[in-house]
N, C-alpha and C positions, 0 to 999 in steps of 0.2 A: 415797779409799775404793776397793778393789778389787772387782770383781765377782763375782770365782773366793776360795774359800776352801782351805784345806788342812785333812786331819782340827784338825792341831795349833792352827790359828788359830778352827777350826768350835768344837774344846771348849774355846777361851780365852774366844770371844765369846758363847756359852750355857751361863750356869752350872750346870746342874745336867748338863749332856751328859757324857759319857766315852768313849774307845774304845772300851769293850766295848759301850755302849749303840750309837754308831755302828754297829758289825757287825751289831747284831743289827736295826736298822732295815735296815739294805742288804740282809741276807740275809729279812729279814722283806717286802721289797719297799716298804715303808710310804715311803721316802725313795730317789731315782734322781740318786746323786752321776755327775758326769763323772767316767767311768774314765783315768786316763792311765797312764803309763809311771814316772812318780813317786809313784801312789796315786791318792784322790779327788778330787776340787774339787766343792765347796758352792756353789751360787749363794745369794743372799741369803734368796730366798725356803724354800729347804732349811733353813737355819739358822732362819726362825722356825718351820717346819713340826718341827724338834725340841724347839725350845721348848715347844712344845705336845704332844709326844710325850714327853717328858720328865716333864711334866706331869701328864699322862692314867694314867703308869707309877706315880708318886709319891701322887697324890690316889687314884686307884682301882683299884691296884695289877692293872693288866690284864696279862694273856697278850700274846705277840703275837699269835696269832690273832684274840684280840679286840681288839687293835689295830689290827691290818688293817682290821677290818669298821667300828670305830669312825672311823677318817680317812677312809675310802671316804664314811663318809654325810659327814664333815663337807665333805670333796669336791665330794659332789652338793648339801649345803646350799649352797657357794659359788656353785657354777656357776647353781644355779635364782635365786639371788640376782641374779646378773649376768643372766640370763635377763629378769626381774621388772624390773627396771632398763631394759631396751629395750624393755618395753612401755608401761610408765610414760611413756617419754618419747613413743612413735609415739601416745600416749593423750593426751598434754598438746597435741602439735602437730594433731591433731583440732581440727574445729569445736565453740561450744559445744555447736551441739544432740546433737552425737553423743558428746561427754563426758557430755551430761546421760542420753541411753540407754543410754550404759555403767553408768555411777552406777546408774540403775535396774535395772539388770539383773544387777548384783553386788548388791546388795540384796536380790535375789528369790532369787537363786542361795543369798546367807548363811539366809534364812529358810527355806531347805528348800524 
């Protein structure tokens, strides 16, 4: 399995991707292929990030502008996720009594 992709192998391995789709995420900013001397290279992650732009284009026929702004949140949905994920744990590694004043204190916080 390779790490680097080419347009040609990007739209063999996502089927509903095209060169033309390609261009217009590059130029749309939404996907940041490595530029070379021979064209793009896809990392793996690029390629499912078209998948789902692909997707986004097909289910709810967006702009790219509204494409842009739509991957940006799903972006920050990722990052706050991974955020949420290191609190969780520096929460678990706590003593009980101080998990049990968190617990009650997100509680209060839920109830307004």
């Amino acid at each position: 399995m390779t790490d680097r992709y080419t347009e040609e192998q990007a739209v063999a391995a996502v089927a509903r991707l095209t060169r033309t789709r390609i261009s217009a995420f590059v130029k749309a900013e939404v996907v940041v292929p490595e530029r070379t001397a021979a064209g793009f290279l896809f990392r793996q992650i690029d390629l499912a990030r078209m998948e789902l732009l692909c997707e986004l284009c097909e289910e709810f026929d967006l702009a790219d502008d509204a494409l842009g702004v739509v991957i940006g949140l799903v972006d920050q949905m990722h990052g706050l996720r991974g955020e949420l994920r290191a609190v969780l744990a520096a929460v678990a590694a706590e003593p009980d009594e101080v998990r049990a004043r968190i617990t009650l204190a997100l509680r209060a916080a839920r109830m307004g």
